[in-house]
C-alpha positions in Angstrom: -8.2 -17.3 21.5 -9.0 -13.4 21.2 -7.5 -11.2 24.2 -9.8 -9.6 26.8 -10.4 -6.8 25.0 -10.8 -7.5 21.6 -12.9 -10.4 22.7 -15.0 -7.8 24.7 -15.4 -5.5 20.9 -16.1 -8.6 19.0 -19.1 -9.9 21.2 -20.1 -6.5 21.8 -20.6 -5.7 18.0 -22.3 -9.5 17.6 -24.4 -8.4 20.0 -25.5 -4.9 19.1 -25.8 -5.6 15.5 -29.1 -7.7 16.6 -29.8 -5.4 19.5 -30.4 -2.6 16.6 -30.4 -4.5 13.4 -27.7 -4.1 11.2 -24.9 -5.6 10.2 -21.9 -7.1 12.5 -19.1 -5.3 10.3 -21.4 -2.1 10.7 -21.5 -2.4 14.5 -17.7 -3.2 14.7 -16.6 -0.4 12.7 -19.2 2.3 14.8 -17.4 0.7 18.2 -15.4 4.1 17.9 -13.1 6.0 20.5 -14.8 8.1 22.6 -14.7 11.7 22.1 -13.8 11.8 25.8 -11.7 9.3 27.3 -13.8 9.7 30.8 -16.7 8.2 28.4 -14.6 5.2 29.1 -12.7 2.6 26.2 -15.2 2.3 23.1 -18.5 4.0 22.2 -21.4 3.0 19.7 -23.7 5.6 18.6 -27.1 3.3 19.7 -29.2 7.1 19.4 -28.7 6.8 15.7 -30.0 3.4 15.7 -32.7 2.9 18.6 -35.2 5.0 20.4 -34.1 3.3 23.4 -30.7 3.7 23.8 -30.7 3.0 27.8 -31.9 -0.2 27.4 -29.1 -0.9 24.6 -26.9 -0.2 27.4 -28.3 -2.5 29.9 -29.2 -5.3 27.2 -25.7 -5.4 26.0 -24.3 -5.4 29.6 -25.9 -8.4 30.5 -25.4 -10.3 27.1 -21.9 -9.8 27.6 -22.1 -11.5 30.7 -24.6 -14.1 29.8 -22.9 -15.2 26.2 -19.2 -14.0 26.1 -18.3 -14.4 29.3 -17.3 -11.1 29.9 -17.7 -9.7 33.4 -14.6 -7.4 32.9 -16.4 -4.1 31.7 -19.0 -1.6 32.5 -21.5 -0.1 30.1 -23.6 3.0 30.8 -25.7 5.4 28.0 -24.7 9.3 27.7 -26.6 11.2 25.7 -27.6 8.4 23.6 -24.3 6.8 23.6 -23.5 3.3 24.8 -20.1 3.4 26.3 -17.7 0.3 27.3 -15.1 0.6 30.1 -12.7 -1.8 31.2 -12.2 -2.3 35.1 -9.1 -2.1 36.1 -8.4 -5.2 38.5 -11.2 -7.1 36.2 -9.5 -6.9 33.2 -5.9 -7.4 34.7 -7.2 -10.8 36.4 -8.8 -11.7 32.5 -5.4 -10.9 30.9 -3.7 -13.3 33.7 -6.1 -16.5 32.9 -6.0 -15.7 29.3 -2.2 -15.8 29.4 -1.7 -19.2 31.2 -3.9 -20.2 28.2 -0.2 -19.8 26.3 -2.5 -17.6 24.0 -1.2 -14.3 22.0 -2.6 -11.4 20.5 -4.2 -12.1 17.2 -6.8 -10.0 14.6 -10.5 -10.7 14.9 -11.4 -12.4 11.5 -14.1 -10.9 9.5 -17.7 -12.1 9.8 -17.6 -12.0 5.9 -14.3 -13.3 4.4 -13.4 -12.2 0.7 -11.4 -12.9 -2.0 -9.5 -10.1 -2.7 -7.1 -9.0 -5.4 -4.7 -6.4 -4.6 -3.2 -4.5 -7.9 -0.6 -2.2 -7.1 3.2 -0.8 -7.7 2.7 -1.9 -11.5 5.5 0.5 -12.7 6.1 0.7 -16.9 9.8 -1.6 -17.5 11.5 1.7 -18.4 13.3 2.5 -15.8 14.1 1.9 -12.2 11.5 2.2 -9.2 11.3 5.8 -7.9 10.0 7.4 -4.9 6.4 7.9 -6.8 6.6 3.6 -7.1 7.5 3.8 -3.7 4.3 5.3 -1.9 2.3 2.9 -4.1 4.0 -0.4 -3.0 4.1 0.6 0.6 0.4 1.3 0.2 -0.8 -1.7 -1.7 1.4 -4.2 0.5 0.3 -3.0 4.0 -3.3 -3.1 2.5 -2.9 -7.1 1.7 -1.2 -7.7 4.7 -4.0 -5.7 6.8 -6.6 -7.9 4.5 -4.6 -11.1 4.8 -4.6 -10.6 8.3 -8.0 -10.0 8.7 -9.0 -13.4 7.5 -9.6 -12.4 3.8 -7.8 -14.0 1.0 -5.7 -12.2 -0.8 -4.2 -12.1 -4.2 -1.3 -9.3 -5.2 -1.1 -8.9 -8.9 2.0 -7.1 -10.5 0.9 -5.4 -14.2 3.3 -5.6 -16.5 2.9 -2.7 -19.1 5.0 -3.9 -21.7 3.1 -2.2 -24.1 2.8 1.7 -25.2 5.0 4.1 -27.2 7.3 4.4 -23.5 8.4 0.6 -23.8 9.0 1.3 -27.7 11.4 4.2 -27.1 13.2 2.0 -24.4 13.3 -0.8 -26.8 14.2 1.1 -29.7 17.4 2.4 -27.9 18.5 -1.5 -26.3 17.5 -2.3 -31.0 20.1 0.5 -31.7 22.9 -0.7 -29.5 22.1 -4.4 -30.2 23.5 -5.3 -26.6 21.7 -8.1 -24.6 20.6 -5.7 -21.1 20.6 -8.7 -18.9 24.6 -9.6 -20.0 25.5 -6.0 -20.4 24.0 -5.1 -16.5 26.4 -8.2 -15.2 29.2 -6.9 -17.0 29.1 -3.5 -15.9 27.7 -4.4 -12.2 24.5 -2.5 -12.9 21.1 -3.3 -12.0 19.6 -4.0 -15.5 16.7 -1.7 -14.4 19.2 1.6 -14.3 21.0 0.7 -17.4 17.4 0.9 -19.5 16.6 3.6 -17.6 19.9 5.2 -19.6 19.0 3.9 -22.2 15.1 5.0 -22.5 16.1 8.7 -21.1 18.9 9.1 -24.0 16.5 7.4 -26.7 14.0 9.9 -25.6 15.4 12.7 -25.5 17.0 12.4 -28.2 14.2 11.8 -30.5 12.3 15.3 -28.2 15.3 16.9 -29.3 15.1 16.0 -33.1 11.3 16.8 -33.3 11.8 20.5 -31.6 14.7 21.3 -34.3 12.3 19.9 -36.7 9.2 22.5 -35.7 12.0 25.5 -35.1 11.8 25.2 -31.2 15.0 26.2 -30.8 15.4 26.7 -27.3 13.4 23.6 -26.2 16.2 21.6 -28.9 18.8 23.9 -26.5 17.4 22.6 -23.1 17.3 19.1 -24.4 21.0 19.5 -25.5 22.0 20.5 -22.0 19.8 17.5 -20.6 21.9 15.3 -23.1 25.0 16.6 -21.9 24.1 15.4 -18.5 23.4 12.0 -19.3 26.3 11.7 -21.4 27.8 12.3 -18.3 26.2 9.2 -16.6 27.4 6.7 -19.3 27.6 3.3 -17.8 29.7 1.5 -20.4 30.7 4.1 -23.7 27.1 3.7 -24.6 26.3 7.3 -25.9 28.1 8.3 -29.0 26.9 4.9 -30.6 23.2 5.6 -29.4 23.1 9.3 -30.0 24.8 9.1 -33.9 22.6 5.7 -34.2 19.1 7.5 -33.9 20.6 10.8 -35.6 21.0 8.4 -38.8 17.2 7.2 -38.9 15.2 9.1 -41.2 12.1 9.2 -38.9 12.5 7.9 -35.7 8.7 8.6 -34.6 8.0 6.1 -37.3 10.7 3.6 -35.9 9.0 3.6 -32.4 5.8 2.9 -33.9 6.5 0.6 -36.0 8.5 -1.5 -33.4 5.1 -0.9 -31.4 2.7 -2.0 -33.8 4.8 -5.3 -34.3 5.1 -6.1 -30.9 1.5 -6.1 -30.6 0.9 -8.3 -33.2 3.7 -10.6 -31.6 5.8 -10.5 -34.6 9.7 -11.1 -34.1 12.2 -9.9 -34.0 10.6 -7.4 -31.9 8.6 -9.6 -29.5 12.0 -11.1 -28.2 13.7 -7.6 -28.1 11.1 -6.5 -25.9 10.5 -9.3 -24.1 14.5 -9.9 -22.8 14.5 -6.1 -22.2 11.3 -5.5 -19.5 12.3 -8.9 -18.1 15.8 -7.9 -17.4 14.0 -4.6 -16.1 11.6 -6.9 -13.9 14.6 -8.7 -12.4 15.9 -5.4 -11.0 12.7 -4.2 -9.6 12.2 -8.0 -7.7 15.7 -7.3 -6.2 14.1 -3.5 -5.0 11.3 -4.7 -3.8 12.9 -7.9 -2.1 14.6 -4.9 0.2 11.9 -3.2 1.1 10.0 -6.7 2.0 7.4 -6.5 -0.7 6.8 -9.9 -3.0 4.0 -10.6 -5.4 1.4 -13.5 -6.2 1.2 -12.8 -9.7 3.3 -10.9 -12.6 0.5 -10.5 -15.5 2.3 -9.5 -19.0 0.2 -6.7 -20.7 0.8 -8.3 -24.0 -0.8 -11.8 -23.0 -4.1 -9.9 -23.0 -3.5 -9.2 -26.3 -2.1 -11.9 -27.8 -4.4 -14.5 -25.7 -7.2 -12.9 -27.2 -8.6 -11.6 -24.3 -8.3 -7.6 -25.7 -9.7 -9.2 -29.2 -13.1 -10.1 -26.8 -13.7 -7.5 -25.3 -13.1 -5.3 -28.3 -16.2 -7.8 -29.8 -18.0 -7.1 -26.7 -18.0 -3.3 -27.2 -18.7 -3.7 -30.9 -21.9 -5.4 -30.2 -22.8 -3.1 -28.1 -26.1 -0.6 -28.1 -23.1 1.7 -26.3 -20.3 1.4 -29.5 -19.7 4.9 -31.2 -17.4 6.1 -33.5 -15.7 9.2 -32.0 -12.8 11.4 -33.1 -13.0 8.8 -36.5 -12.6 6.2 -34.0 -14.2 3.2 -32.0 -15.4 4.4 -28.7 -17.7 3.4 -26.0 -20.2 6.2 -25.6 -19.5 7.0 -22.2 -22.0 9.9 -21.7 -25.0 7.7 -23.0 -24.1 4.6 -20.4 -24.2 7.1 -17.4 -27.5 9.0 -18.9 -29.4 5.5 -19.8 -28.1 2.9 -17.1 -25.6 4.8 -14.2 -28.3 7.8 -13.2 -30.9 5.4 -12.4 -29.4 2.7 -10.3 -28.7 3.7 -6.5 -26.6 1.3 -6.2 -24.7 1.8 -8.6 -24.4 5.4 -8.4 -23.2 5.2 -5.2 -20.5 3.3 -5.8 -19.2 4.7 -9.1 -19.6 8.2 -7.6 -19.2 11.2 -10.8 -17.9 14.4 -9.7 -20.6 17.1 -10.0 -21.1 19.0 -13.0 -18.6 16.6 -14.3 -18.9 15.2 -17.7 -16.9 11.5 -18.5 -15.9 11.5 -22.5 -16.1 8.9 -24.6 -13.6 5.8 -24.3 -11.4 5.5 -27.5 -10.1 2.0 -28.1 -8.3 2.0 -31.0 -5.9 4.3 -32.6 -5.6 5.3 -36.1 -3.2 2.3 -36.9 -4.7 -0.5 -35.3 -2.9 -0.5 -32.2 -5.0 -0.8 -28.8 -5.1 2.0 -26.2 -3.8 1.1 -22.6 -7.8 1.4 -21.2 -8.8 -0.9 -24.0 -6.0 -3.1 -22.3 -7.0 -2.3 -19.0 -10.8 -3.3 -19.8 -10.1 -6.8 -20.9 -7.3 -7.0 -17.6 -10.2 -5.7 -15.4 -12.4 -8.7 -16.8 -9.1 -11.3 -16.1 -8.5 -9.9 -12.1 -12.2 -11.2 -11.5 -12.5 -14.3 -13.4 -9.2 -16.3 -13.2 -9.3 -15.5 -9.1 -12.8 -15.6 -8.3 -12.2 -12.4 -6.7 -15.0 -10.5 -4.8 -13.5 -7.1 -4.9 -10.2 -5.9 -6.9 -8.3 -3.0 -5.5 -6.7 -1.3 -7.9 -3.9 1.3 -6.0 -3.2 4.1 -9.0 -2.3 7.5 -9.0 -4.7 10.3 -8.2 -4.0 11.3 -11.9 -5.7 8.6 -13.4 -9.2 9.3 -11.8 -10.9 9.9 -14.9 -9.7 6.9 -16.8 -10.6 4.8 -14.1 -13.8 5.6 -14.0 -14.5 5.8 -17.6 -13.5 2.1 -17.0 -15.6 1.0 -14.7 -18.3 3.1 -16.5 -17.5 1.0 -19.5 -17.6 -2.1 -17.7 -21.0 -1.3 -16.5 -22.3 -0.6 -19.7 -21.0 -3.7 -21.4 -22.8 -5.7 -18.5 -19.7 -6.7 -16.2 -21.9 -5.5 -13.4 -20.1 -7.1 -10.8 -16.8 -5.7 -12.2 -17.7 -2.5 -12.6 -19.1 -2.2 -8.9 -16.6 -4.2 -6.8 -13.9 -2.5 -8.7 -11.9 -0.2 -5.9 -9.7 2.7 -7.5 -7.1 3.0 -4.6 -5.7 6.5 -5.6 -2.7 8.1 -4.1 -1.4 11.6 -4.7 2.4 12.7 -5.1 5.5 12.4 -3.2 7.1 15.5 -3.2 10.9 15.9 -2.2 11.9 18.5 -0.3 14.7 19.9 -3.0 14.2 19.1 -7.2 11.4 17.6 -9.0 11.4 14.4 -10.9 11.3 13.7 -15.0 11.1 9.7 -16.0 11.9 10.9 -20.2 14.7 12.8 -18.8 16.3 10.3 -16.3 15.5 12.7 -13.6 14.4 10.7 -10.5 15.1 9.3 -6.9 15.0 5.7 -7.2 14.3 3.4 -4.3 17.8 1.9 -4.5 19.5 5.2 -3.9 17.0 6.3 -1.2 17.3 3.1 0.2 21.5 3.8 0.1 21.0 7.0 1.8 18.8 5.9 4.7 20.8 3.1 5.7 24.8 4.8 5.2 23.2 7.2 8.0 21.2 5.0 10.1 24.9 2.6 9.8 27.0 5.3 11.0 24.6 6.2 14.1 24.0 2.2 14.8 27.9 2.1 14.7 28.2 4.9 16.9 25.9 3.2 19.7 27.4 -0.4 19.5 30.9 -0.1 19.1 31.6 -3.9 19.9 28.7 -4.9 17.5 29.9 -6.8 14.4 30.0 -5.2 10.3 27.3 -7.5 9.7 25.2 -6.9 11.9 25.5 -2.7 11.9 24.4 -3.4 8.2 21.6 -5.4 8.6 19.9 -3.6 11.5 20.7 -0.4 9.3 18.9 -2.1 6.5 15.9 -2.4 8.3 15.8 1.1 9.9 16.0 1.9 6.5 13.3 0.1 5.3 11.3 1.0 8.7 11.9 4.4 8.1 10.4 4.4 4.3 7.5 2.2 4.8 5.8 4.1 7.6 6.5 7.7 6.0 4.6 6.2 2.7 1.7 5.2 4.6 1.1 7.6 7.8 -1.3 9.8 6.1 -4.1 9.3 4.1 -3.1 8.4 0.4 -5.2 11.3 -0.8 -2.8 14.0 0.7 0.4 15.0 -1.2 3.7 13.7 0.6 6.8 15.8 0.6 9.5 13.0 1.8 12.0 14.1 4.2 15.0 11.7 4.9 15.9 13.3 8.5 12.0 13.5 9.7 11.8 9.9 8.1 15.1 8.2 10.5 14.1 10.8 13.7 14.0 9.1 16.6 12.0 11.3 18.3 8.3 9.8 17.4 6.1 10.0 14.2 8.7 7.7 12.5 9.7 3.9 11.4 12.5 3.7 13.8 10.5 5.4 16.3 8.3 2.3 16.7 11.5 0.3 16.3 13.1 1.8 19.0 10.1 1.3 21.6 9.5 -2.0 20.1 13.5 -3.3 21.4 13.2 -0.8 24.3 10.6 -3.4 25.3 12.3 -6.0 24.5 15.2 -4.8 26.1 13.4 -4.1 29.8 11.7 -8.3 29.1 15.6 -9.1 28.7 16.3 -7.4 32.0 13.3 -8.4 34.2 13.9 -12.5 33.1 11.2 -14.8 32.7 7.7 -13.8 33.4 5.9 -15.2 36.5 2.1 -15.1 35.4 1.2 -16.9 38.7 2.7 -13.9 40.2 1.3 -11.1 38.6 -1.5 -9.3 41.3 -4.5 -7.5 39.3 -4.7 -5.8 42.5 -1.9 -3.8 41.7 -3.3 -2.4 38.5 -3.8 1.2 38.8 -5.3 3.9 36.1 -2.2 4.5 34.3 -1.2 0.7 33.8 -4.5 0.0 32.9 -4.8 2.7 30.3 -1.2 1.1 28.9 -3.1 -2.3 28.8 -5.9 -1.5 27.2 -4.3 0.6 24.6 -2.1 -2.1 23.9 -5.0 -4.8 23.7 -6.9 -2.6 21.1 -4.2 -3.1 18.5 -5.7 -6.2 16.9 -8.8 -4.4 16.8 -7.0 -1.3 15.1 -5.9 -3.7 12.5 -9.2 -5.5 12.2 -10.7 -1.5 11.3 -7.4 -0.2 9.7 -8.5 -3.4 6.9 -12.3 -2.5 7.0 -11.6 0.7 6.1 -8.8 0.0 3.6 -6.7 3.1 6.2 -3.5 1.5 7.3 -2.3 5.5 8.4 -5.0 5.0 11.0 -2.9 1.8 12.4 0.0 4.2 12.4 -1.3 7.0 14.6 -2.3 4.0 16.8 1.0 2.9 17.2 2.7 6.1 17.4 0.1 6.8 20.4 0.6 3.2 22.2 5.0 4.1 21.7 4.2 7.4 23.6 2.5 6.2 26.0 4.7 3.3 26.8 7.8 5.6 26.4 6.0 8.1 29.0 4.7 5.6 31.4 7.7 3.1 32.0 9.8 6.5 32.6 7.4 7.0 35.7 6.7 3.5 36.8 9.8 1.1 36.4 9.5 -2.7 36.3 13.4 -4.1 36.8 13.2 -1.7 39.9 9.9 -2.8 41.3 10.7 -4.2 44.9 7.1 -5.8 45.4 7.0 -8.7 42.9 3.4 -9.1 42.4 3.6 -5.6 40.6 6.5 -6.4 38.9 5.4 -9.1 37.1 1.9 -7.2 36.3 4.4 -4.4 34.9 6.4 -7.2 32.8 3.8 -8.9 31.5 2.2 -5.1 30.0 5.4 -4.6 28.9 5.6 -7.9 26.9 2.1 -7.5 25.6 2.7 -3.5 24.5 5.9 -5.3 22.8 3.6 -7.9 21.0 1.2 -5.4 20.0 3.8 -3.3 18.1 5.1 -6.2 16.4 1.8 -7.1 15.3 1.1 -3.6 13.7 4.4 -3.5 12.6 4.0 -6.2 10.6 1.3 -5.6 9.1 2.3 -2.0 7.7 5.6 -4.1 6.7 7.9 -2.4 8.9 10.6 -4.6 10.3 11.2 -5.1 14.0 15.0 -5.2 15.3 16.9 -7.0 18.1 18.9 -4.5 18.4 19.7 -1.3 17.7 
C-alpha cells in the first residue's frame, strides 16, 4: 500500500494523463517541484497541455476525491499551473490510518514494466579496478537497483574483454615467467588482479621501451627506463630480472603479442588456457573488490565466446551481405556515412534517438584487421545482438566512458543499417566522464593508478580511527565493520552526486566530511534517527494527534513521503544524482528541524508521538534511497 503522498502523485498523474491526453509516465515525470514552494508540494505544467487549465485544476481535485480517496490535498491553477498541496492536519490523520495498516514506504511501480539489461564496470583483466572503474560501477549498480526497484526487470551483465593486443601483452608476460597467477597470488598474499597488473605494466613497458630505442627516441627509451626502475621497485616475488632479460631475448616482441593474439582468437592452445587461467584469476580479484563495495553481477559474458560461438562469424556474414559492406583503408568496413545519408536522415524516429553531433561526420566501421583478427566494435556488434536476444531485453544500457562516444554510435549506426532496428534504437550509451584526483594523474601501461582496494584502505584506516575515537568501549570488530561501510558510503555517493556527464575530481576528506553533501552524511542522520526512535521507545500510533502538525513538521513529512517518488523519477530519468540532492535536502532539514523541535523532550504526548512517528518515517525514507544508490546504512557510528 503506497503512503499518502506518493499515493496522492500516482493518482494525480493517472488522472491528468486522461485529463490532457498523454501518457501516465509523461504526467508522472512533469509532477515537478514548484518553482516556489508557496505554489504548494508538486506542480504540472496543464498550460502546455490544455486551453483550460482551471478546469484541470478543479477536474483533478474532485477525481482525487471521487477515485483515490484522497481528500488530503488542495489543488488551485496559477498562471496555467496546476498545483497540489498537502493540508497539514489532513495529511497527518492519512499517515496515522495508513500506519495502523502496518504498511511502509515503498516505490510506485511503473505503468510500463521492462526488461532491462544493465552493462557496466566491464574493466579489461589487466590490471586491478581503479578509481575510473569505480565511477562506472557505482553508476551502473545504483541505475539497476533504481530500475529494479521501480518494478522493471533487470539484468547486469559483466563484459569480459579477454581479447585485444592489452590482454596479449599481459599474457605474454604471465608465458614468460611460466608461473600459474592464481597459485603465485596465494603464495605471495596478493590479490591475483595486482600481481598481473605487475606483470602487464613491466611487459609493456618494456616492449615501449624496446620500440623507442629501435626508432632512436632516446629520451622516451630514458623515461621508460626511469618508469622501469620504479616498478622494479614494486616486485612482488623476484619477478623482474627474469621478466625484463626474458623479453630482452625475443627477437620481436610486437610479433610475439600478436601472434599470442591471433591464436587465442582462433582458440588454439596453448594460448587459450594461458589466457584463460590468467583473466580468470584477474576476475577473482575484481569479484572480491566489488563484493566490498556491495556490487554483484547476473551475468559474466567472455569476449572470446562471441567468437568462438560463432556469433562474430554471423554477424561478420551479415555485414558482408550487406548493400552497406565497403572495403575501406584495404579493409572490410560498414559504410557508415551511406547508412546515415540513405536510412538515419529520413526516419524521425530514429534520428531522434541516435542523435549525430552537428556538422559531425561518423567514419566508416573497420572490422577486420590486416591479419584476420576482429576489431573490439566488430566484437561489440555481435555482443550488442546477444544482450537483446538471449534476455529478451527491451532496452540495454550500456554505461562507457564519455571517450567512446563515437564508437558507440558508429555501432548503433551499424546495427541500424544491418536491420537490428530494435537494437540499434533501444540501445542506451550511458557515458560518464573522468575522475580526476586532486594530486597525480593515472597510466594503466605504466602501473600508475589508484585502485579501489587501496582507496577503499584509505577511507576506512580514517573513518576506523575517528569511529574509535567516538566509541571507546566499542569492540575491534565492530570499529571495522562500521568503518567499512563509511568507507563504502563515502565512495558510492561521491561517484554518483552529479551528473555522469561532468568531470569528477575525488577528494577523500570532502568524501568522509560529516558536515553534509557526503555518504556518511546521510549515514549519520540516518542513525541520528535511529538513535532519537531508540530514546523515545515504542511508537504509540493511537496516540499521535494530527492536530498538532504545524508547518515545519509538515514540510519534514512531506519531504520525507516524496522519497519513493524521487526514486520512482531518479529511474525514469536514468539520474540517481537527482535522488542524492534529495536526500542531502531531507538530512538538512531533519538535522535543522529536530534541533528546534525535540521529541524525547516533548511533555504533551500526542505531539510526541506525531514527532516519533516523522522521525521514524524520515529514517525509512533514507534507508530507502540509501539503498538504492547502494550506500550502506549503520547502527552505529
Amino acid at each position: 500500500m503506497l503512503d499518502p503522498v506518493t499515493q496522492a502523485i500516482v493518482g494525480a498523474s493517472q488522472i491528468l494523463s486522461k485529463l490532457v491526453s498523454v501518457n501516465e509516465q509523461t504526467a508522472f515525470r512533469e509532477l515537478m517541484e514548484p518553482i516556489k514552494e508557496e505554489y504548494g508540494d508538486a506542480s504540472f505544467p496543464a498550460v502546455r497541455y490544455s486551453k483550460n487549465p482551471e478546469g484541470v485544476a478543479k477536474d483533478l481535485f474532485e477525481r482525487l476525491a471521487a477515485d483515490y480517496s484522497v481528500s488530503y490535498v488542495s489543488v488551485n491553477n496559477v498562471n496555467g499551473f496546476t498545483n497540489i498541496s498537502f493540508k497539514c492536519q489532513e495529511l497527518a490523520a492519512a499517515v496515522k490510518s495508513w500506519l495502523k495498516e502496518d504498511s511502509r514506504l515503498s516505490v510506485p511501480r511503473s505503468p510500463q514494466p521492462l526488461t532491462v539489461v544493465v552493462e557496466h564496470t566491464s574493466a579489461n583483466p589487466i590490471h586491478p579496478l581503479h578509481i575510473g572503474h569505480v565511477r562506472n560501477a557505482c553508476i551502473g549498480d545504483s541505475l539497476a537497483r533504481l530500475l529494479r526497484l521501480r518494478g522493471h526487470r533487470v539484468i547486469t551483465r559483466f563484459y569480459i574483454d579477454d581479447m585485444g593486443r592489452q590482454v596479449a601483452i599481459a599474457a605474454l608476460g604471465v608465458k614468460l615467467l611460466k608461473i600459474n597467477v592464481m597459485e603465485e597470488s596465494r603464495r605471495l598474499s596478493l590479490k591475483p588482479d595486482a600481481l598481473v597488473g605487475w606483470i602487464y605494466a613491466v611487459t609493456s613497458t618494456t616492449i615501449d621501451m624496446l620500440s623507442a630505442k629501435k626508432s632512436g627516441n632516446l629520451e622516451e627509451a630514458e623515461k621508460l627506463g626511469a618508469t622501469l626502475m620504479r616498478l622494479k621497485s614494486q616486485d612482488p616475488g623476484n619477478f623482474f630480472d627474469a621478466l625484463f632479460n626474458a623479453i630482452l631475448s625475443l627477437e620481436d616482441p610486437e610479433k610475439e603479442v600478436a601472434e599470442l593474439n591471433n591464436r587465442y582468437e582462433k582458440g588454439l592452445e596453448p594460448e587459450r588456457s594461458l589466457v584463460r587461467s590468467m583473466v580468470l584469476a584477474v576476475l577473482e580479484g575484481f569479484k572480491q573488490s566489488l563484493t566490498l563495495l556491495g556490487v554483484s553481477f547476473d551475468s559474466w559474458d567472455w569476449e572470446s565466446d562471441l567468437v568462438w560461438d560463432g556469433l562474430v562469424s554471423k554477424i561478420l556474414d551479415e555485414a558482408r551481405a550487406s548493400a552497406f559492406y565497403t572495403r575501406h583503408k584495404d579493409a572490410d568496413a560498414i559504410d557508415i556515412p551511406r547508412i546515415v545519408s540513405e536510412i538515419l536522415s529520413h526516419d524521425k524516429e530514429a534520428s531522434k534517438l541516435i542523435e549525430l553531433p552537428k556538422g559531425f561526420a561518423l567514419p566508416p566501421l573497420i572490422l577486420l584487421r590486416s591479419d584476420g583478427t576482429t576489431l573490439y566494435t566488430t566484437r561489440d556488434l555481435a555482443y550488442s545482438v546477444y544482450k537483446f536476444s538471449q534476455t529478451q531485453a527491451d532496452r540495454v544500457i550500456n554505461v562507457i566512458g564519455a571517450d567512446q562516444r563515437l564508437p558507440q554510435l558508429q555501432l548503433r549506426v551499424a546495427l541500424l543499417g544491418l536491420g537490428h532496428r530494435k537494437e540499434a534504437l533501444n540501445m542506451i550509451h550511458y557515458d560518464y566522464e573522468i575522475v580526476r584526483l586532486t594530486t597525480g594523474s593515472m597510466h594503466g601501461r605504466r602501473g600508475e593508478y589508484v585502485t579501489l582496494d587501496s582507496l577503499l584502505s584509505d577511507l576506512t584506516a580514517r573513518a576506523t580511527k575517528e569511529v574509535a575515537e567516538r566509541n571507546s568501549s566499542m569492540s575491534k570488530d565492530e570499529v571495522e565493520s562500521i568503518a567499512m561501510g563509511i568507507g563504502v558510503g563515502a565512495i558510492r555517493f561521491f561517484m554518483v552526486q552529479m551528473s555522469a556527464s561532468k568531470p569528477l575530481t575525488f577528494n577523500v576528506e570532502k568524501a568522509l566530511s560529516l558536515k553534509g553533501n557526503s555518504g556518511p552524511y546521510l549515514q549519520y542522520t540516518y542513525v541520528r534517527a535511529a538513535n532519537i526512535l531508540e530514546k523515545h521507545g515504542p511508537i504509540d500510533v493511537d496516540l499521535a494527534e494530527p492536530a498538532k502538525c504545524t508547518a515545519e513538521r509538515r514540510r519534514l513529512l512531506v519531504k520525507a513521503l516524496k522519497t519513493p517518488l524521487v526514486v520512482a523519477k531518479a529511474a525514469d530519468d536514468l539520474a540517481p544524482e537527482d535522488l542524492v540532492t534529495h536526500l542531502v535536502e531531507l538530512a538538512d532539514l531533519f538535522n535543522a528541524w529536530y534541533e528546534q523541535d525535540s521529541v524525547v523532550r516533548e511533555p504533551d504526548i500526542g505531539a510526541r508521538e506525531l514527532k516519533a512517528v516523522i522521525v521514524k518515517l524520515v529514517q525509512d525514507a533514507m534507508g530507502l534511497g540509501m539503498e538504492a544508490l547502494g550506500i550502506p546504512t549503520l547502527r552505529r557510528m
